[in-house]
C-alpha positions in Angstrom: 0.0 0.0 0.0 1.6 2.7 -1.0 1.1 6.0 1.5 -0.3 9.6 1.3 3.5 11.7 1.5 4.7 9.8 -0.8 2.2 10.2 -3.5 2.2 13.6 -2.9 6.1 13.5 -3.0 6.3 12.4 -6.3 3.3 14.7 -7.6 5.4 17.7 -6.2 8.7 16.0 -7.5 6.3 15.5 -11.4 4.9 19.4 -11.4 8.7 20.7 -10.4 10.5 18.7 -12.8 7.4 19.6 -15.5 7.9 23.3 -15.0 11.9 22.7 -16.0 10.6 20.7 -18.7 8.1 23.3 -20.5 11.4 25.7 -20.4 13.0 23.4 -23.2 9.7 24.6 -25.7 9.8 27.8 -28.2 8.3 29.9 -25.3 11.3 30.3 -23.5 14.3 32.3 -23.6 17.6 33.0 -21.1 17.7 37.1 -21.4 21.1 39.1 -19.7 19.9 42.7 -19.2 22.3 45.4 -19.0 23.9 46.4 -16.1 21.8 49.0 -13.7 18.5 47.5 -15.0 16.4 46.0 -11.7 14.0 43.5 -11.8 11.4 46.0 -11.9 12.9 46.9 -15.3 13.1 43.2 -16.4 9.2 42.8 -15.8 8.8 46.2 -18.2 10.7 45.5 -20.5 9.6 41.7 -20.5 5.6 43.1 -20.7 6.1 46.0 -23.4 7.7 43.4 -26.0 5.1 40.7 -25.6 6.7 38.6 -22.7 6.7 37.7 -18.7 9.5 37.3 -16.1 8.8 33.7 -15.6 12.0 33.7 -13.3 15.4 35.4 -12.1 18.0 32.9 -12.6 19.8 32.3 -9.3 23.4 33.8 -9.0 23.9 35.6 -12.4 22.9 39.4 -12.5 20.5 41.1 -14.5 19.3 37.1 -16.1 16.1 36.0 -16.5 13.9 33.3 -18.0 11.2 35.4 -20.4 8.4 33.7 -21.2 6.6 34.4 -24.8 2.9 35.6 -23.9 -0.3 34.3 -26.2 -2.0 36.4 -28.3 -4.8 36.4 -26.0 -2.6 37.0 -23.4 -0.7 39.9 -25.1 -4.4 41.6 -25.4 -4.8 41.6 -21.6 -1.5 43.1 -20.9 -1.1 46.9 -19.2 1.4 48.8 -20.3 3.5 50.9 -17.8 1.0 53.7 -18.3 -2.0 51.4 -17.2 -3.2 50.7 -20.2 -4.0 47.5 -22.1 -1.2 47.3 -24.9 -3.8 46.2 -27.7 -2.5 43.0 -29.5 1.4 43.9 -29.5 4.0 41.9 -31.6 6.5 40.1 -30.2 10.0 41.6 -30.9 13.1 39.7 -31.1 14.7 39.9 -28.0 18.0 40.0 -29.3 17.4 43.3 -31.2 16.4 45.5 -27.6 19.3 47.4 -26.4 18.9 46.8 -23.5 19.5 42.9 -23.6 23.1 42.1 -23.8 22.2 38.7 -24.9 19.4 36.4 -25.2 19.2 32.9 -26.2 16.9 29.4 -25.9 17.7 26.8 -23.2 18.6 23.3 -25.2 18.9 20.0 -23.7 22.2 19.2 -23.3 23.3 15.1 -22.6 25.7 15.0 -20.1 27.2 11.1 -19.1 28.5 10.0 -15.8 31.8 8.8 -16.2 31.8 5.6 -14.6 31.0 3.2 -17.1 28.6 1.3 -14.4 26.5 0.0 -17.5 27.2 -3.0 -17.5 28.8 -3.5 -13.8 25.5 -2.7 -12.1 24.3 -6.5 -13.7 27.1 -7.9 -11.6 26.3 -9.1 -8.1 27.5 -6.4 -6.0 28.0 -8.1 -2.4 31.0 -7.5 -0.5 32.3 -10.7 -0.4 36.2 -10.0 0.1 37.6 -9.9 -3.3 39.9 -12.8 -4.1 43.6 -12.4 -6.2 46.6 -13.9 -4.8 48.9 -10.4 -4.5 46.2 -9.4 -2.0 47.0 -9.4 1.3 45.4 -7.2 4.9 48.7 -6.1 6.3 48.3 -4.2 9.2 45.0 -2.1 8.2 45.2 1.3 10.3 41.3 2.1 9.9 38.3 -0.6 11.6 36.2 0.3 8.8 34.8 -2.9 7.3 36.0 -2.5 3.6 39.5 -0.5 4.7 41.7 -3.4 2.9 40.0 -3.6 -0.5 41.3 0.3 -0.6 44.5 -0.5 -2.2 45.1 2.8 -4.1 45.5 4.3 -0.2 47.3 1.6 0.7 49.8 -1.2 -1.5 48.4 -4.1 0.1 50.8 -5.9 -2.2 53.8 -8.1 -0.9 55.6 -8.5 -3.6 59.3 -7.9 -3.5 60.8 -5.3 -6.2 57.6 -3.4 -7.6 57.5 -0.1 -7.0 54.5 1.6 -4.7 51.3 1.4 -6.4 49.0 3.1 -4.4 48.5 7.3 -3.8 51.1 7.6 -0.7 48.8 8.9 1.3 48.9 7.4 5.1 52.2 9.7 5.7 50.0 12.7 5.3 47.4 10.7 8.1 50.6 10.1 9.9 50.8 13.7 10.4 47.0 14.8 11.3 46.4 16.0 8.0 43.0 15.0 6.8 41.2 17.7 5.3 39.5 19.6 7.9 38.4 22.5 7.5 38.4 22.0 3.4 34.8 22.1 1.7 34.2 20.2 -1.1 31.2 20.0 -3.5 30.5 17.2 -5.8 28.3 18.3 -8.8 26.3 15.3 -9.8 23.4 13.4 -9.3 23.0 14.3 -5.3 24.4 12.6 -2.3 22.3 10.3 0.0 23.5 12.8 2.6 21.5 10.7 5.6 24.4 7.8 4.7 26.1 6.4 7.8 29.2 6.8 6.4 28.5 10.5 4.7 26.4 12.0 7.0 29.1 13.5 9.9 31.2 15.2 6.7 27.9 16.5 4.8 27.6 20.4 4.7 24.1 21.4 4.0 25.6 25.2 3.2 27.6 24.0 0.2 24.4 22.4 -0.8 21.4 22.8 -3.7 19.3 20.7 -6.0 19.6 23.0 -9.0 17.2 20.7 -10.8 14.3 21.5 -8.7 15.6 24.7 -6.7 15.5 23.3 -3.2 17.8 22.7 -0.4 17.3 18.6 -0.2 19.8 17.5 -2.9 19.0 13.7 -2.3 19.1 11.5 -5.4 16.1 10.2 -6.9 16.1 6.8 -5.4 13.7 5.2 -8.1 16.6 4.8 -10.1 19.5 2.7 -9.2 21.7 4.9 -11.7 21.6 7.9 -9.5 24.2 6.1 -7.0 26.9 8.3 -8.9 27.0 11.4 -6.8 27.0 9.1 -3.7 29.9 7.3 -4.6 32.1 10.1 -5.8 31.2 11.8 -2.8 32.7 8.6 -0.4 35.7 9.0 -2.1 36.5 12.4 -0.3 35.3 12.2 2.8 33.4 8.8 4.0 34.3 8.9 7.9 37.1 7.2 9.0 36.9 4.6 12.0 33.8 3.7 12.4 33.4 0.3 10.9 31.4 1.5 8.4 32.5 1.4 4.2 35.7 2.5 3.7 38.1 5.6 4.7 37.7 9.2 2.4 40.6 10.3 1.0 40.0 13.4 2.7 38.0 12.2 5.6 38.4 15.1 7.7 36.8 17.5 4.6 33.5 18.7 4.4 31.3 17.3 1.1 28.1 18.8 -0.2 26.0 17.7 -3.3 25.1 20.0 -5.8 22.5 18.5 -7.7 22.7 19.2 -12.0 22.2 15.5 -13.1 19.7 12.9 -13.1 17.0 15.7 -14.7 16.6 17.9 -17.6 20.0 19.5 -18.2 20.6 22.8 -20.0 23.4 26.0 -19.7 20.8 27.4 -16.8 21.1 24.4 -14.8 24.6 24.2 -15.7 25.6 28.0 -14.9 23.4 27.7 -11.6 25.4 24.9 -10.3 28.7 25.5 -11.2 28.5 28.5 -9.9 26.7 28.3 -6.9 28.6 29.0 -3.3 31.5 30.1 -5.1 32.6 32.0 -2.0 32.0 29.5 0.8 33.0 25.9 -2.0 37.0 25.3 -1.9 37.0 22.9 -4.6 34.2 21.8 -6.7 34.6 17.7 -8.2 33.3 17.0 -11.6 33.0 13.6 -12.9 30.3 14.2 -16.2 30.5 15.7 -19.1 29.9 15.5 -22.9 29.0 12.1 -24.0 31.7 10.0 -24.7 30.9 8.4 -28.1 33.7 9.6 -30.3 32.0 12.3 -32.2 30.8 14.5 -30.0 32.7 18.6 -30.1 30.8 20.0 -26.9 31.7 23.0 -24.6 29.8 25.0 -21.6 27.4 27.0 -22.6 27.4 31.0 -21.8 26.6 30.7 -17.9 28.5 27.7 -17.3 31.9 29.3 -18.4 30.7 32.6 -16.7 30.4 30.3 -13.5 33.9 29.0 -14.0 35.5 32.0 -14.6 33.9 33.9 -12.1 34.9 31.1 -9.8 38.2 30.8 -9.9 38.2 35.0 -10.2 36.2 35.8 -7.2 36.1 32.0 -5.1 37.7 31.7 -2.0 38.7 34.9 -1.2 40.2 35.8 -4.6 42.2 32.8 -4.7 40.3 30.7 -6.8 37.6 27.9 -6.5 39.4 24.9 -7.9 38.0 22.8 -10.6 38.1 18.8 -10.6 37.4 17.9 -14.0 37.3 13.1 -15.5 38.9 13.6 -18.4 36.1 11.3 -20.0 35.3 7.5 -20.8 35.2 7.4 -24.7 39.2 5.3 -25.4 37.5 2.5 -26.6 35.6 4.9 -29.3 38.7 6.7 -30.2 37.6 10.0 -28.3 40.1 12.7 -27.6 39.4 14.9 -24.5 40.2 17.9 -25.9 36.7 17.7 -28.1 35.4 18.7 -24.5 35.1 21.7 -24.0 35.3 21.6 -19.8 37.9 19.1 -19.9 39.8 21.4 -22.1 39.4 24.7 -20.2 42.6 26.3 -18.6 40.3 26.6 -15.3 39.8 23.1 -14.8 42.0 20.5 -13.4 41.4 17.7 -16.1 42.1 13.9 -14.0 42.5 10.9 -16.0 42.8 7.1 -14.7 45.7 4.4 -14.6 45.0 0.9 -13.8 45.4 -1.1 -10.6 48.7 -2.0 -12.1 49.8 1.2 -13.5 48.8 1.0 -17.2 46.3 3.1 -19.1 43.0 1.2 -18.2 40.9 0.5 -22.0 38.1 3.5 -21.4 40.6 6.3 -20.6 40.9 8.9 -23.5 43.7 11.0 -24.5 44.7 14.8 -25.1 46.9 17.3 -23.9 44.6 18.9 -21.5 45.4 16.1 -18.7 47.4 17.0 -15.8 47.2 14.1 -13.8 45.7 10.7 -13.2 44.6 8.7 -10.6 43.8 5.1 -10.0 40.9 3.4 -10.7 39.6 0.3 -12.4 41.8 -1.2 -15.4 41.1 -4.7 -16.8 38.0 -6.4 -15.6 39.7 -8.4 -13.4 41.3 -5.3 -11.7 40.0 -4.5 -8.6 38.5 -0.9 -8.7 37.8 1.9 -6.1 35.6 1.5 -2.7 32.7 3.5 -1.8 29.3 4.5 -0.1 26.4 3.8 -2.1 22.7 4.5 -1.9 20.5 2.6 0.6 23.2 2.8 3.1 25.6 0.3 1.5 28.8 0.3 0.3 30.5 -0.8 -3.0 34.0 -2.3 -3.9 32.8 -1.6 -7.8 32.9 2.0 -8.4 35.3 2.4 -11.5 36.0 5.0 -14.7 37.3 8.4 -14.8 34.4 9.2 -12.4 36.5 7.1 -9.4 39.6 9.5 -10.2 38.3 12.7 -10.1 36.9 13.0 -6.7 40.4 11.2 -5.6 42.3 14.2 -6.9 39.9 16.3 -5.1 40.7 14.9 -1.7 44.3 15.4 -2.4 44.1 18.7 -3.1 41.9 18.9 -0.4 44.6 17.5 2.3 46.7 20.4 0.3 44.6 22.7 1.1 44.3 22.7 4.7 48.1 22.8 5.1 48.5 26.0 2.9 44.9 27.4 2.4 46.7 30.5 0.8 47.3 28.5 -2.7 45.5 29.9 -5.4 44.1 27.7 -8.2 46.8 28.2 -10.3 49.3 27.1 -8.1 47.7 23.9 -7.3 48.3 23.3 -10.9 51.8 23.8 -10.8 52.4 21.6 -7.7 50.9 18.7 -9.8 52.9 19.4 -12.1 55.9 19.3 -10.2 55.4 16.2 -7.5 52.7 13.8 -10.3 55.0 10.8 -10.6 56.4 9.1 -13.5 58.0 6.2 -11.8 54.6 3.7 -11.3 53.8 4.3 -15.3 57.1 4.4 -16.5 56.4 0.8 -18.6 53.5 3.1 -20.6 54.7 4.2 -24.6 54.4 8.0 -25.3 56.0 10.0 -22.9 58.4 12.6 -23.5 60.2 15.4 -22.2 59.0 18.4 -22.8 62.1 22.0 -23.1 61.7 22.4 -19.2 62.8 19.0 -18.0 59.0 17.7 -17.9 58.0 14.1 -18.9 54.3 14.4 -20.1 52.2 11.8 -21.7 48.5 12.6 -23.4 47.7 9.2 -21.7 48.8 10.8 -18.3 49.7 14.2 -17.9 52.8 14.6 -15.4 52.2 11.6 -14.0 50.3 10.0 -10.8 48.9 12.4 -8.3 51.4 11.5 -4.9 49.4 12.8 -1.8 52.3 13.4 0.5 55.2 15.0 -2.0 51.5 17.3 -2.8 51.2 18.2 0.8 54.6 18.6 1.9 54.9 21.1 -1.5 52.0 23.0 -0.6 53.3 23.5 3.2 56.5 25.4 2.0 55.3 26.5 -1.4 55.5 30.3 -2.7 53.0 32.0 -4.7 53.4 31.8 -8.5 54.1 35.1 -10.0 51.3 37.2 -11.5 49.4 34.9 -14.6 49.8 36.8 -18.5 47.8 36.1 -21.6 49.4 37.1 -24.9 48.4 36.1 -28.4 51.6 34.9 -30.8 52.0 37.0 -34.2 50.8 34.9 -37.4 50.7 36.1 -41.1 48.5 38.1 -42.5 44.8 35.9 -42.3 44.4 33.8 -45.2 42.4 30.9 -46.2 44.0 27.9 -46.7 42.7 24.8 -48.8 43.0 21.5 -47.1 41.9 18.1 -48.7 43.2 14.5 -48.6 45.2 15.3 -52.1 47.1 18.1 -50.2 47.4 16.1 -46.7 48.2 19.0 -44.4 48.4 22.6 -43.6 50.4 24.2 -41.8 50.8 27.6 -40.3 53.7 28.9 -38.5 53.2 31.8 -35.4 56.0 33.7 -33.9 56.0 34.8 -30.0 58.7 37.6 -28.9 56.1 38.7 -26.3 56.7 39.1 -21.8 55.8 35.2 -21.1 59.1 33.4 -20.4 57.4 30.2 -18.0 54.1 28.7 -19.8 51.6 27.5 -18.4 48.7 26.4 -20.4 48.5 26.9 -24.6 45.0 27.4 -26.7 45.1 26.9 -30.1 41.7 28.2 -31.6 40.5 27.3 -35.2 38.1 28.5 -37.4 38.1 25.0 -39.6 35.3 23.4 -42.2 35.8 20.5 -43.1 33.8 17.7 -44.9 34.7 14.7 -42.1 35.8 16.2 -39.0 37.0 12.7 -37.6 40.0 12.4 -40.2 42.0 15.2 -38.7 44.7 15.3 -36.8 46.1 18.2 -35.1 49.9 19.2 -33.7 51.5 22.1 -32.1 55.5 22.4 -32.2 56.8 25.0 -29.7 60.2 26.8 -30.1 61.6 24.4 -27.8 60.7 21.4 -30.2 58.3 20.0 -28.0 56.1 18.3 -30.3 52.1 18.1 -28.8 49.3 16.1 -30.7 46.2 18.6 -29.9 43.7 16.4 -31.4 44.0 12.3 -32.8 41.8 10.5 -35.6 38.3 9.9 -34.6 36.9 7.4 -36.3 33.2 7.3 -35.4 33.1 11.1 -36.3 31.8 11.6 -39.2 30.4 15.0 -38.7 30.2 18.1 -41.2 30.4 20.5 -39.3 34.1 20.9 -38.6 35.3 22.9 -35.7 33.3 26.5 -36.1 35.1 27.7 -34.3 36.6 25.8 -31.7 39.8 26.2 -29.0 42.2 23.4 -28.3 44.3 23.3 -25.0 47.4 22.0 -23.9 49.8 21.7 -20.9 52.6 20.1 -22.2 54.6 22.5 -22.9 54.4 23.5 -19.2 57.4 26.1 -18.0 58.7 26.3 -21.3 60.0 29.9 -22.9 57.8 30.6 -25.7 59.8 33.0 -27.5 60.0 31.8 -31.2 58.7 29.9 -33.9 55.6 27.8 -33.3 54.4 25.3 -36.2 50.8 24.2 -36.0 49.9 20.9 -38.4 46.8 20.4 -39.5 46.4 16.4 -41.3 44.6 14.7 -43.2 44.8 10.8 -42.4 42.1 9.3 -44.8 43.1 6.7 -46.9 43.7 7.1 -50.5 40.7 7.4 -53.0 38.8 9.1 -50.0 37.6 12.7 -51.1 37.8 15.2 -48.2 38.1 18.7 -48.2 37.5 21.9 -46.3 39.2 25.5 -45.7 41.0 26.5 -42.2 39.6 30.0 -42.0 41.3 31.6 -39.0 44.1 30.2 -36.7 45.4 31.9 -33.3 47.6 30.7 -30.8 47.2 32.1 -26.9 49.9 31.4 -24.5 49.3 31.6 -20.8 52.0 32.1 -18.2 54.3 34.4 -16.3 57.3 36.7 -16.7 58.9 36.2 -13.6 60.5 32.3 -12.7 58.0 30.0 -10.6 60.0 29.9 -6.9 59.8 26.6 -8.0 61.8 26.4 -10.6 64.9 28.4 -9.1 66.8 25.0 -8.4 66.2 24.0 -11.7 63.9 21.3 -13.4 62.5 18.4 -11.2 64.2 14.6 -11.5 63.0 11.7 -12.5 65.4 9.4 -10.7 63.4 5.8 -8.7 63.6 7.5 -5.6 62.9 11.0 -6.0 59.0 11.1 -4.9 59.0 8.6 -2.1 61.5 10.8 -0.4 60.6 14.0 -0.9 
């Protein structure tokens, strides 16, 4: 029998989730009103051009949802001198100068990155999980699943491999757990009442921007809205009290912002990603784009407004920090830097390595990954433990999805050490303590004109919790961040087809940056099959990068119209010089392709002044340097 609340519960849940849905018809449009203009203003301007103020949308100024009146409607309208406007014509919003911009919400598809599809048939008990190098040595937690977390601690006892696991229990071994750190992971809610979530949960950092209310709970009729619980485990399940597993960060505050899981467009996007920007320390991301190999997708206008204004105005002027999986789409040939969040300078883009240190099948590639984490590899690979809904707890939590929010509790630990670090210089302190060592047997890394070994499968290498800590307890301040543009020739078009093969365009930089830190490439491309193309960037130094690889599935028209392209390879290089940017054709002969590369410009990002860091010279990559830092 099923009771009264929860019938009504789910008619309230139907009408909210309706109203969301009716915005996704003609009738609707996001409208940013120039600055000075009041609300007042909005519902004047909304009524003397044939519309209503159907809402203000939370934590943007001067932006509202208009709503397109009837006819009928229109007829019974006052004007502001109290009287009925007669049957007035609807103008286009976008022509009013007062609107800065105005445009219609559209359902976007964004895909948890945990490739659960086809693990949530398994049996998911938590029967101890058998392989022989798998051993309980000396487990420093009583919480019931504490030894199947292997990526905090090796429980391996073989002789002569080197430390697979995240080297965190020295930072434990020193009181450092997170506290005082608040964390927000935008997904698909957190079952906050969880026994092992509920002593870190912070209502404050906390909103269901899918139905505007405080109670950002999953929707439990659906077994595939377990995502935001699990992520959320990761950082900060409580430690010692038999109960799951240990957080990462289990002295850290979490709180669930609710975007997923409902209908999903730039409002909803914008809302969450921006909301508590000055209270939220770091905000974990483990969605994006869908991961099917043809997909070119970036934020929308409020999201990146949200961003940027985060890591602008977030904690204190330091900057909110940005936990980005770098995506699930290897086995369909995708390349992260065909998403647009993944590929933002802003965010902190987390890939995966395997249980046993190799690139696991689903993780993608591009030069927009800093780091990576562990989680799940082959099947038989054991993958991350975690809360999940109903109270329970999983061993089977895998994807980029599991790395992400493991990065966050890192950074988190970082954080309460040295809470003066802004989000650039967490960046760099990856950069210089990720280590190469545990994926040294991988193909494709390289060494970059600053001493750097990168890889497009893993950034600088594994995140190492205590050489992060110990870093950001004595770091300095990176100098003060500059954005030039490199000089090109005069702007042609140039012809590219699968006769001709490639394109290329050479930019020179004599500008202030000496130390890089992030590169955009931005293209103004058509092209007849977008999948074909490959992309590469050589710097001065002779660092070669491969922006974009072939995409098979991609069989798209549309080209990249425009679209920017990110990398961090070159990290610390000087940038002074020549830089050669290759555009290629890889179809096969007999194949007809074509398409014209209409604009080119190349953005470098970094500093004038040396990184304190780098005053002793590059980093090295000898067995032991890490471990004993």
């Amino acid at each position: 029998m099923v009771s009264r609340s929860l019938v009504i519960l789910v008619i309230f849940i139907s009408l909210t989730m309706a109203t969301y849905r009716n915005l996704l018809n003609n009738r609707f449009w996001v409208v940013r009103l120039q600055d000075g203009l009041t609300e007042a203003d909005a519902e004047v301007l909304a009524t003397i051009n044939g519309y209503r103020v159907y809402r203000k949308v939370t934590g943007f100024p001067n932006t509202f949802v208009f709503e397109r009146l009837s006819t009928a409607e229109r007829r019974m309208t006052w004007n502001p001198n109290g009287k009925r406007s007669g049957d007035r014509e609807v103008r286009d919003l976008r022509e009013i100068d007062e609107v800065m911009w105005a445009s219609q919400p559209e359902r976007l598809r964004r895909d948890k990155r945990d490739i659960i599809n086809y693990i949530e048939l398994l049996d998911n008990s938590l029967e101890p999980y058998e392989e022989e190098f798998v051993k309980i040595v000396n487990p420093e937690f009583n919480d019931e699943l504490w030894q199947h977390e292997w990526y905090l601690k090796d429980t391996r006892s073989l002789p002569g491999l080197p430390k697979l696991d995240l080297n965190v229990l020295p930072v434990y071994e020193r009181g450092i757990t997170g506290k005082g750190v608040r964390v927000a992971v935008l997904d698909d809610g957190i079952e906050y009442t969880h026994e092992d979530l509920a002593a870190n949960y912070d209502p404050e950092i906390s909103w269901d921007c899918n139905h505007d209310t405080a109670d950002a709970r999953p929707n439990f009729q659906d077994h595939v809205n377990s995502h935001g619980t699990r992520c959320a485990g990761e950082i900060a399940m409580v430690a010692n009290n038999k109960k799951c597993g240990v957080g990462i960060a289990f002295g850290a505050k979490v709180g669930a912002i609710k975007l997923l899981g409902g209908h999903v467009y730039d409002l909803i996007e914008g809302m969450a990603l921006g909301y508590a920007y000055d209270k939220v320390d770091i905000y974990s991301s483990s969605w994006g784009p869908t991961d099917d190999g043809k997909t070119v997708e970036r934020p929308g206008i409020l999201a990146r407004e949200a961003i940027s204004r985060g890591v602008r105005r977030g904690r204190g002027g330091k900057g909110a920090i940005f936990v980005w999986a770098s995506g699930n789409g290897g086995s369909r040939a995708d390349n992260c830097n065909c998403d647009g969040y993944a590929a933002s300078i802003y965010t902190i883009t987390v890939g995966s390595a395997s249980q046993h240190g190799r690139k696991p099948w689903y993780g993608e590639v591009c030069s927009s990954i800093l780091t990576v984490t562990y989680s799940s590899g082959a099947y038989e690979d054991q993958m991350i433990t975690t809360t999940d809904v109903g109270n329970k707890c999983t061993v089977k939590h895998t994807g980029t999805s599991a790395s992400a929010p493991l990065a966050a509790g890192i950074i988190a630990l970082g954080l309460e050490v040295n809470p003066n670090i802004t989000w650039r210089d967490v960046q760099h302190i990856i950069v210089n303590t990720a280590e190469f060592v545990p994926l040294r047997d991988n193909k494709g890394w390289f060494e970059n004109g600053a001493g750097f070994l990168y890889n497009i499968r893993f950034g600088f290498g594994l995140m190492n919790a205590d050489a992060f800590v110990k870093t950001a307890a004595k770091w300095e301040n990176v100098p003060e961040k500059l954005t030039e543009t490199a000089q090109k020739p005069n702007k042609t078009t140039d012809y590219l087809s699968t006769n001709l093969g490639r394109i290329s365009k050479l930019f020179f930089y004599q500008g202030s940056i000496r130390y890089l830190e992030h590169v955009e490439v931005e293209l103004d491309l058509e092209y007849s099959e977008r999948g074909v193309l490959e992309i590469f960037l050589m710097s001065p130094s002779g660092t070669k990068i491969q922006l974009l690889t072939k995409r098979g599935r991609d069989k798209s028209e549309k080209g990249f119209r425009p679209w920017t392209f990110m990398s961090v390879a070159t990290w610390s290089e000087d940038p002074r010089g020549p830089w050669k940017l290759s555009i290629i054709d890889t179809s096969p002969l007999g194949t007809e392709n074509y398409g014209n590369l209409l604009d080119s410009k190349l953005i470098l990002h970094g500093t004038a002044e040396i990184p304190p860091i780098l005053r002793n010279g590059p980093r090295e990559y000898n067995m032991n340097y890490v471990r004993q830092a």
